[in-house]
C-alpha positions as CSV (number, residue, x, y, z in Angstrom):
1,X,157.1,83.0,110.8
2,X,159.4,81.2,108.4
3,X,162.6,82.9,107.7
4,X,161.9,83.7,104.0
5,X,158.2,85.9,105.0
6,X,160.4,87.5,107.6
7,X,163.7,88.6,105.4
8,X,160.4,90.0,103.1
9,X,158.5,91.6,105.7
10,X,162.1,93.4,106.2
11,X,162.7,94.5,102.9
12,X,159.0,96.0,103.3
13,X,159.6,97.8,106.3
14,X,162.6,99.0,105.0
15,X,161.3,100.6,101.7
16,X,158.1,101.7,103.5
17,X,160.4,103.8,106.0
18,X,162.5,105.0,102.5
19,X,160.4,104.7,100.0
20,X,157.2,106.4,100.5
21,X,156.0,109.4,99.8
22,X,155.7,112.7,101.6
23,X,156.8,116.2,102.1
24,X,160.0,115.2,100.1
25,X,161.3,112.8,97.9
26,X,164.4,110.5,98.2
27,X,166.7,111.0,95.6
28,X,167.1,108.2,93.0
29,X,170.2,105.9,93.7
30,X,172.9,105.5,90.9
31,X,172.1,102.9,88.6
32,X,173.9,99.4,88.8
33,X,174.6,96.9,91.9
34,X,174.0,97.8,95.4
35,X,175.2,96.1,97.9
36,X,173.2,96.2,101.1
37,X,173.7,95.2,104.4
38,X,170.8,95.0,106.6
39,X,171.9,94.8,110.5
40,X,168.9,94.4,113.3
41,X,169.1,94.5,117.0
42,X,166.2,93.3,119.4
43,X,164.4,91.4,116.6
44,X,165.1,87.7,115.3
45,X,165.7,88.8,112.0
46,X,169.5,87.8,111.4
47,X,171.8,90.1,109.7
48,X,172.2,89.8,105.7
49,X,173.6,91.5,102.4
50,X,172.0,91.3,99.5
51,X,172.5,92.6,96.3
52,X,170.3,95.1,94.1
53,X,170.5,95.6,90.7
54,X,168.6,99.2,89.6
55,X,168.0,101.8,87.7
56,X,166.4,104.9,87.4
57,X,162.6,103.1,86.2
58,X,162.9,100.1,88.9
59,X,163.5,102.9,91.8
60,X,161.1,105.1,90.3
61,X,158.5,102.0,90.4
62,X,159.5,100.5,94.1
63,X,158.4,104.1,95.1
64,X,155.3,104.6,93.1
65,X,154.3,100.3,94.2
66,X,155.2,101.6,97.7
67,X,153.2,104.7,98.3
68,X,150.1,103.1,97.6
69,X,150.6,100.1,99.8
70,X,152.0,103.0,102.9
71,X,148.6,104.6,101.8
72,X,146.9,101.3,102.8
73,X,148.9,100.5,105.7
74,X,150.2,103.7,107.6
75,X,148.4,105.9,109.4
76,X,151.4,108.4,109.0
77,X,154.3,108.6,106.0
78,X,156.6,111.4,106.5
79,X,159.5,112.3,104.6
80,X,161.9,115.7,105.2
81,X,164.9,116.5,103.9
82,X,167.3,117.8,106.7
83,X,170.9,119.5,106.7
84,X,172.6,116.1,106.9
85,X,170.1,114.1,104.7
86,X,166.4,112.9,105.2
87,X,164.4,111.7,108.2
88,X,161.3,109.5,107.8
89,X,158.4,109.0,110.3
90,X,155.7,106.4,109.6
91,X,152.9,105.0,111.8
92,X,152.1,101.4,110.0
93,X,150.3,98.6,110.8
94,X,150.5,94.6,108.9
95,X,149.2,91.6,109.7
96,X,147.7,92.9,113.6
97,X,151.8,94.7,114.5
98,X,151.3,98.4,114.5
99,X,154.5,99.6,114.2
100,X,156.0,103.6,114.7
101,X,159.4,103.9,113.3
102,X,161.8,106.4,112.8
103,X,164.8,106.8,110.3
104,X,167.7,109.2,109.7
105,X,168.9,108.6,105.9
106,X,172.6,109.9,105.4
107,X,174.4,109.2,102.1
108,X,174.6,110.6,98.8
109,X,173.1,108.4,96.4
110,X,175.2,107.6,94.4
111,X,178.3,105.8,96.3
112,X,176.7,104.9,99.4
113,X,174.4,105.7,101.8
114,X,172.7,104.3,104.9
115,X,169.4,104.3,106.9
116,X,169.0,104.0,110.6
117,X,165.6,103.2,111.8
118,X,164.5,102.9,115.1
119,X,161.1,101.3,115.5
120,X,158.5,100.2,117.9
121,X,156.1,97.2,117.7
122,X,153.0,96.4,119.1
123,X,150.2,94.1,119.0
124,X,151.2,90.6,116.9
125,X,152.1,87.0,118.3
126,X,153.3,86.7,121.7
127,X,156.6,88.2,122.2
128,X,156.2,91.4,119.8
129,X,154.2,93.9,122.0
130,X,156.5,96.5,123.1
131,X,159.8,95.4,121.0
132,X,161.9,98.2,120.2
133,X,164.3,97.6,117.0
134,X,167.1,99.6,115.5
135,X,168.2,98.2,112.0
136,X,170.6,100.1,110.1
137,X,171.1,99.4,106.5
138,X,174.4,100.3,104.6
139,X,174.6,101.0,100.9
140,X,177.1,100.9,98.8
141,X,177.4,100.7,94.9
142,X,180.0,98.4,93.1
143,X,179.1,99.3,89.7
144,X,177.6,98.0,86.9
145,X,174.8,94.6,87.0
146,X,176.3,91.6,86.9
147,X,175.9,89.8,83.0
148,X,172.7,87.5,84.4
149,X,170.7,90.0,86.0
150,X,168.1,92.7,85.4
151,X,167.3,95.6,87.1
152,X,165.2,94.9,90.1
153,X,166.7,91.8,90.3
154,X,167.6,91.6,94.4
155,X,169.6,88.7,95.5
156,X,169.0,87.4,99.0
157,X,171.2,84.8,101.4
158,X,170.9,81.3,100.3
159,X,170.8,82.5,96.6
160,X,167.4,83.4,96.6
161,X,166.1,85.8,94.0
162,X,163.5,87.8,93.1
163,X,162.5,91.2,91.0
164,X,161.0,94.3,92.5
165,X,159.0,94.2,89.9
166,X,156.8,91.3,91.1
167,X,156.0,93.4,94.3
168,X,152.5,91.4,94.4
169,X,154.3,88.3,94.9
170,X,156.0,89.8,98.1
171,X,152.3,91.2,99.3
172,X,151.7,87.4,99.0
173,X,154.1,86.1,101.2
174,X,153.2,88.3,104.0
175,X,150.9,87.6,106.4
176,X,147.6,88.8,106.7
């Protein structure tokens, strides 16, 4: 897998494991730039920050583009709200990897926040079966979007950018 499909496929697992629906919802984050800072352990996927610009429509629409591709995907898509935050359990399977993953979402929403996931994967190219994974992302807001970008802009290592808004681009780059 080239390194651009796999910083994707991340950013997918990640909003499948907060974005979907289920018992509860996520709060909507605080318009503006988030920072994000995606750290994984026992995968290949090196660490990054990126930067997301939202607002209330763009996270409205990565949820409602989400749900229906969890819907396709995962077997199970839970969400509960607990006395510390959220927790999300999903079942999921892409491209031959079934994957069972849970994640502990602490923060507030609007200043920071971050999501723990531990998952397991099976199944895939040679090396995968059995990998466990704990990637923790940290959030934090630094205000407003910067002059050049529009919300759902996301911008990656290396520069590269795209909008969560051409979520059928990112289906496209993954592999089947």
């Amino acid at each position: 897998m080239t390194r651009k499909p796999a910083l994707l496929g991340s950013m997918l697992c990640l909003a499948l494991s907060a974005g979907g629906a289920g018992a509860d919802e996520l709060p909507l984050r605080k318009a503006g730039l988030w920072e994000m800072k995606l750290v994984t352990s026992g995968s290949p996927v090196p660490e990054m920050t990126m930067q997301h610009c939202t607002d209330e429509t763009v996270d409205k629409e990565m949820s409602n583009n989400v749900s229906p591709m969890a819907k396709q995907i995962c077997a199970k898509q839970e969400i509960k709200k607990t006395a510390t935050g959220y927790v999300s359990d999903s079942e999921c399977s892409v491209a031959g990897v079934s994957t069972t993953s849970h994640a502990e979402i602490t923060g507030d929403f609007n200043s920071a926040y971050t999501v723990k996931t531990t998952s397991t994967a099976k199944g895939g190219v040679a090396g995968t079966a059995g990998r466990d994974s704990t990637t923790t992302l940290q959030a934090k807001w630094l205000g407003a979007c910067k002059p050049d970008q529009k919300p759902g802009d996301i911008v990656m290592p290396g520069g590269f950018k795209m909008n969560t808004r051409d979520m059928d681009k990112l289906k496209a780059l993954l592999p089947k």
